[in-house]
C-alpha positions as CSV (number, residue, x, y, z in Angstrom):
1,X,5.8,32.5,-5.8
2,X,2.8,32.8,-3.2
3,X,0.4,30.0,-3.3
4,X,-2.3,31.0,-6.0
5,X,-4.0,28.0,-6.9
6,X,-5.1,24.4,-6.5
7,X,-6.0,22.4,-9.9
8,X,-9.6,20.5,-9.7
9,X,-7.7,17.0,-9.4
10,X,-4.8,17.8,-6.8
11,X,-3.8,14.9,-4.5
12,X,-1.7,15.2,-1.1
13,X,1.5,13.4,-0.9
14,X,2.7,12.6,2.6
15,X,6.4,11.3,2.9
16,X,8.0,9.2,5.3
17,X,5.6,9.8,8.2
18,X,6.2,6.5,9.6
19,X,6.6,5.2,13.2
20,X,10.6,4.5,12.9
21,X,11.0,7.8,11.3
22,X,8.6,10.4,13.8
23,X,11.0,9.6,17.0
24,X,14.2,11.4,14.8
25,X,15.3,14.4,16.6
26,X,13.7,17.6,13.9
27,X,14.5,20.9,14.5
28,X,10.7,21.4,14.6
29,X,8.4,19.7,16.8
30,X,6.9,16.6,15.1
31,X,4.0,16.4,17.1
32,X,2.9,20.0,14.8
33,X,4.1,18.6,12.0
34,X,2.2,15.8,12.2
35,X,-0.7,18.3,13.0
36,X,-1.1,20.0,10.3
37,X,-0.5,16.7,7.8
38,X,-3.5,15.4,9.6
39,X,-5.2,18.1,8.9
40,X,-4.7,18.7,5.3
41,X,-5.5,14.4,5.3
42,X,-8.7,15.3,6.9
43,X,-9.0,18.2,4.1
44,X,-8.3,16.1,1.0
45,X,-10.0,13.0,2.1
46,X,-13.3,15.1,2.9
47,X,-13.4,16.5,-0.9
48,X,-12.5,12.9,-2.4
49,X,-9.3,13.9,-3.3
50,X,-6.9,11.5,-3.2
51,X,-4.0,10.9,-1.2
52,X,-0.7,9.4,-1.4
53,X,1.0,7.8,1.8
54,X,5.0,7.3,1.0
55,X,7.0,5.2,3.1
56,X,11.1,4.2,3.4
57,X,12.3,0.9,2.9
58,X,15.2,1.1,1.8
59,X,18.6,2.7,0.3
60,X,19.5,4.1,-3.0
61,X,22.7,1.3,-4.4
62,X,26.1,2.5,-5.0
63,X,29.0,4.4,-3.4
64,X,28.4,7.8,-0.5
65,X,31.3,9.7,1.3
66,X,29.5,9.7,4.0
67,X,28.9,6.2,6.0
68,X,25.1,4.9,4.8
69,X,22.6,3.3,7.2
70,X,22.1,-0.2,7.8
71,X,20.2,-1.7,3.9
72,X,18.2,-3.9,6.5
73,X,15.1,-2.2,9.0
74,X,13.9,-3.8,11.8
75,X,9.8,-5.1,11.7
76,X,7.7,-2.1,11.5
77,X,9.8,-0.2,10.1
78,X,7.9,0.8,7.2
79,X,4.6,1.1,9.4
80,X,2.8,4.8,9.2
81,X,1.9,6.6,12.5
82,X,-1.7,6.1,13.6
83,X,-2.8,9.4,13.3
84,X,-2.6,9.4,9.5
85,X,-5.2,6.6,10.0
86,X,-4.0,5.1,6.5
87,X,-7.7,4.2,4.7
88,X,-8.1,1.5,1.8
89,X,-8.7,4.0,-1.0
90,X,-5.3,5.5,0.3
91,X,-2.7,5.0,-2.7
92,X,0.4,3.5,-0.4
93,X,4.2,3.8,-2.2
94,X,7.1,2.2,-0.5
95,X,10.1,3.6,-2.1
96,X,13.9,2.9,-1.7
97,X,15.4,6.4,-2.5
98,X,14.7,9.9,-1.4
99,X,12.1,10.1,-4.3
100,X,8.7,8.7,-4.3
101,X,8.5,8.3,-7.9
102,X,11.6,6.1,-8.8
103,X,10.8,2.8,-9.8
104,X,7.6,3.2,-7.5
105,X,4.7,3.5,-10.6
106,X,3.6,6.8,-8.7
107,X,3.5,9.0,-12.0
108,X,1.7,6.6,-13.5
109,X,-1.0,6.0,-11.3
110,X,-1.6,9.8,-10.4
111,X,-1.5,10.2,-14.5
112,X,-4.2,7.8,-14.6
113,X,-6.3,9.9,-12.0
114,X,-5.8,12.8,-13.7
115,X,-3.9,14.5,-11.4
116,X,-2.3,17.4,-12.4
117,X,-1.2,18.9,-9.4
118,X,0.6,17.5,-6.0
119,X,0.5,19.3,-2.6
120,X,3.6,17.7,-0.3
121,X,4.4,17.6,2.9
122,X,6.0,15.9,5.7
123,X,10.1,14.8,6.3
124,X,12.7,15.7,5.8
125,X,12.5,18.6,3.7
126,X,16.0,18.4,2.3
127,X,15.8,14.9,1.4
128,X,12.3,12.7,1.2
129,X,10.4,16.0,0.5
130,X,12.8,17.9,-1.8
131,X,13.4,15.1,-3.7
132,X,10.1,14.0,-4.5
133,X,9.3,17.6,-5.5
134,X,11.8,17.3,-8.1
135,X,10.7,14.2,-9.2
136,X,7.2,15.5,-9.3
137,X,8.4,18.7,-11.5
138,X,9.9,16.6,-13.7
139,X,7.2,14.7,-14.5
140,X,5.2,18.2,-15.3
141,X,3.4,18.1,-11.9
142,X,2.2,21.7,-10.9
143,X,4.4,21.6,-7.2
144,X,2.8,23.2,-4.4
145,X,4.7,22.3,-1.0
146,X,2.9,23.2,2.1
147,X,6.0,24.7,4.8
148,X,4.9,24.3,8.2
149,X,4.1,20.8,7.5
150,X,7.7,19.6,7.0
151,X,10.4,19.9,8.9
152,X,13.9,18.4,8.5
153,X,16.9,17.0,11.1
154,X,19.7,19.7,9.9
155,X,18.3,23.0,9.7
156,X,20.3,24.2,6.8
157,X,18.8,21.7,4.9
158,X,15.5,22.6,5.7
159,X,16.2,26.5,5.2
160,X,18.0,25.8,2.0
161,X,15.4,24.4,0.4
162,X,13.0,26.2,1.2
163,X,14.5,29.5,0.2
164,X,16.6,28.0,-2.6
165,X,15.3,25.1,-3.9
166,X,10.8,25.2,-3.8
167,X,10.5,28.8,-5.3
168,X,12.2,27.4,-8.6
169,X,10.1,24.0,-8.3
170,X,6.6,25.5,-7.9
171,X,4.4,27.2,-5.6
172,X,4.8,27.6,-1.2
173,X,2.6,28.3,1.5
174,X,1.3,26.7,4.7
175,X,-1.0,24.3,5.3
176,X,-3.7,26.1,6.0
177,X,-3.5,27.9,3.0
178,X,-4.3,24.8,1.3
179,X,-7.1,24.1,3.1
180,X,-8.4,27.6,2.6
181,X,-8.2,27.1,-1.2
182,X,-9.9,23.6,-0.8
183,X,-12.1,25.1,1.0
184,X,-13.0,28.2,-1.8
185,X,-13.5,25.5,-4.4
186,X,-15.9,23.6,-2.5
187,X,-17.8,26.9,-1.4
């Protein structure tokens, strides 16, 4: 499904655009990606909208096939880039899955907003981005998940989800698509 629509009280979820994250190797350039999540920042925070910031700190418990990361992060870790230029009305969510929502209190706080709708964006599509879109379906969210502004470090991840996986959890386009529909609204 194309992107049709933005509801009156969307927010913008950004995930895991932090500085011990950005230097990954991406099978897109970051330096874009970060781009065009500036410039949907710029977009929301313009209109009053709010946005979410989402950082890693940690590891999902129990038991992988696959050897895990370290459960410790060095200092500034969890720090976000400079060029989101992270503002006090930001809402910040450090979460210790893929998900932003577990055990973080996001659902409830964008509930209190009003927020009905969530435009995300960022890394890595097949696992911070992909699985707070599922999250955020879940919790009857409307899903809108902005392409060119995510990128991931295995490309079939990144390509599965995006043909496979966002069509079924709501609605795709790019990031300036967004901003057009922002900017129709506020016309």
């Amino acid at each position: 499904m194309a992107l049709t629509t933005l509801a009156p009280n969307t927010t913008l979820v950004i995930v895991d655009l932090q500085k011990a994250i950005v230097g990954s190797p991406f099978i897109h350039p970051i330096d874009g990606i970060v781009d065009r999540a500036r410039a949907l920042l710029d977009a929301f925070r313009e209109r009053g909208l709010p946005v979410v910031l989402v950082n890693v700190a940690g590891i999902a418990p129990g038991r992988t096939e696959r050897p895990r990361h370290s459960r410790s992060f060095p200092a500034g870790w969890t720090d976000f880039i400079p060029e989101l230029n992270q503002q006090p009305s930001d809402i910040v969510v450090t979460k210790r899955t893929w998900g932003a929502f577990t055990n973080t209190g996001l659902e409830n706080q964008l509930k209190t907003l009003g927020v009905t709708q969530i435009v995300i964006t960022a890394v890595a599509t097949g696992t911070g981005v992909e699985a707070t879109a599922r999250q955020a379906y879940e919790h009857g969210f409307n899903v809108t998940l902005a392409l060119d502004a995510m990128t991931d470090a295995r490309s079939e991840a990144h390509d599965y989800s995006i043909k496979n996986v966002f069509p079924e959890l709501g609605e795709t386009g790019t990031a300036q698509d967004v901003i057009d529909l922002l900017s129709k609204r506020s016309a």
